[in-house]
C-alpha positions as CSV (number, residue, x, y, z in Angstrom):
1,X,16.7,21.0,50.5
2,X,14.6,19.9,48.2
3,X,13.3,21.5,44.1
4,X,9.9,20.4,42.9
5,X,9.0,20.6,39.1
6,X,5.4,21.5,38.0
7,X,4.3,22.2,34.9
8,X,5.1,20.2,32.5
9,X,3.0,18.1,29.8
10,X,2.1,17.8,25.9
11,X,1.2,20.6,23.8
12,X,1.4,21.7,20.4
13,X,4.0,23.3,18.3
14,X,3.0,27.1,18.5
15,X,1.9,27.0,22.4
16,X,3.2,27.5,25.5
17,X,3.8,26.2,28.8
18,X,4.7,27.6,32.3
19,X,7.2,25.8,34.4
20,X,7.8,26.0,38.1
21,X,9.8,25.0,40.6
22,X,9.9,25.5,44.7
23,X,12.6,24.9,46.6
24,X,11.9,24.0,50.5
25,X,13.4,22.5,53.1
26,X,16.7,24.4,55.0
27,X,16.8,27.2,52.5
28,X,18.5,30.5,53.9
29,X,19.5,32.3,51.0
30,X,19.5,31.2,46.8
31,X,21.8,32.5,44.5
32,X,21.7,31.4,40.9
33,X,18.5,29.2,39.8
34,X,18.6,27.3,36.4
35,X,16.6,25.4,33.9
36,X,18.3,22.6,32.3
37,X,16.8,20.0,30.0
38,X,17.6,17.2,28.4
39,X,16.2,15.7,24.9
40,X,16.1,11.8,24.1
41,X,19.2,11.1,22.7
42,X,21.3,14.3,23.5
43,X,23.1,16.0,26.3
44,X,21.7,18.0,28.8
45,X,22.1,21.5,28.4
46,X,21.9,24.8,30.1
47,X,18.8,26.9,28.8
48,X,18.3,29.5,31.0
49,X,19.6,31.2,34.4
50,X,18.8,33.6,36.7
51,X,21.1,35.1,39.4
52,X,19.6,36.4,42.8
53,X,19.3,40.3,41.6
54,X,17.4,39.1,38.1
55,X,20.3,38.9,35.7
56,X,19.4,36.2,33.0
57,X,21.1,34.2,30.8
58,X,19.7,31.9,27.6
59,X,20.9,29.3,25.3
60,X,20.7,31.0,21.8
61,X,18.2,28.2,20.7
62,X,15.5,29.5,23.2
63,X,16.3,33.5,23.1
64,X,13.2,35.1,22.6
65,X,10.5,32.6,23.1
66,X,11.6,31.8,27.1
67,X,11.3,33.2,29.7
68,X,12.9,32.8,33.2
69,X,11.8,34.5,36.3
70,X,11.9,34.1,39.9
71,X,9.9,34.8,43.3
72,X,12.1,34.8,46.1
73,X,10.1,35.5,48.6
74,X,8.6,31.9,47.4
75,X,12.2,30.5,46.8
76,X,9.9,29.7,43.5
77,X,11.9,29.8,39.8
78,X,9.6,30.3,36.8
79,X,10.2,29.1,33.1
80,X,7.8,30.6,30.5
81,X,7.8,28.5,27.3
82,X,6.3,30.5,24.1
83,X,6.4,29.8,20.4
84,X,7.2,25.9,21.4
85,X,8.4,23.9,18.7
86,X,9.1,19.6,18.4
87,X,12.5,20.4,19.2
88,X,11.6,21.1,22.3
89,X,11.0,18.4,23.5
90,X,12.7,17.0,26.5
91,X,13.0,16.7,30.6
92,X,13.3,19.9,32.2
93,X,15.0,20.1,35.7
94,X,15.5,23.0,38.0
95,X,18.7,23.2,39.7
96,X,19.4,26.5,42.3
97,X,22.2,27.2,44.4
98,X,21.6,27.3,47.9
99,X,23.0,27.9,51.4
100,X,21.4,26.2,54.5
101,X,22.3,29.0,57.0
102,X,23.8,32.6,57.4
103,X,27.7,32.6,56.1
104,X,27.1,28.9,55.5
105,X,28.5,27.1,51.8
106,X,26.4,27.2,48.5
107,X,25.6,23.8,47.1
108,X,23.7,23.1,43.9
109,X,20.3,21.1,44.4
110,X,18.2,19.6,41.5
111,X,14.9,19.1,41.1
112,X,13.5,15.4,39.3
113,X,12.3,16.7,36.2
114,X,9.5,17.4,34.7
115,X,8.4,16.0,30.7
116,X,7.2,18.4,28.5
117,X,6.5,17.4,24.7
118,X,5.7,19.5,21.7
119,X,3.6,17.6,19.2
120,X,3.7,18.7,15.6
């Protein structure tokens, strides 16, 4: 299995950007699909998740300006980046949850990352 970022680059504070990421390979079902990221210096965190029926979940500091969605007929996660500001800056990776065959184990896959920077 395998997630590939796209997206990702160097705007300005105020704009926006739209993530995605496809997962291929043996994929037979997804259940949860994240967006992590990671800024220099700091811990990775958890900004946004989104199970397989379209439940979402956000870190407070993005609540309101992101957006996560999904495709599954594409196995395809979306991240929707509006109002971005500096402190946004970071790697973004895509993680899912995915099982290889029917009744088979869930194992969590990430993608490599993608940069995105907010200039001020």
């Amino acid at each position: 299995v395998q997630l590939v970022e796209s997206g990702g680059g160097l705007v300005q504070a105020g704009g926006s950007l739209r993530l995605s990421c496809a997962a291929s390979g043996s994929v037979f079902s997804i259940n949860d699909m994240y967006w992590h990221r990671q800024a220099p210096g700091k811990r990775r965190e958890l900004a946004a998740t989104i199970s397989s029926g379209g439940n979402t979940k956000y870190v407070d500091s993005v609540k309101g300006r992101f957006t996560i969605s999904r495709d599954n007929a594409k196995n395809t996660v979306y991240l929707q980046m509006n109002s971005l500001k500096p402190d946004d800056t970071a790697v973004y990776y895509c993680a899912a949850d995915v099982s290889s065959a029917r009744r088979g184990s869930f194992y969590n896959y990430w993608g490599q990352g993608t940069q995105v920077t907010v200039s001020s």
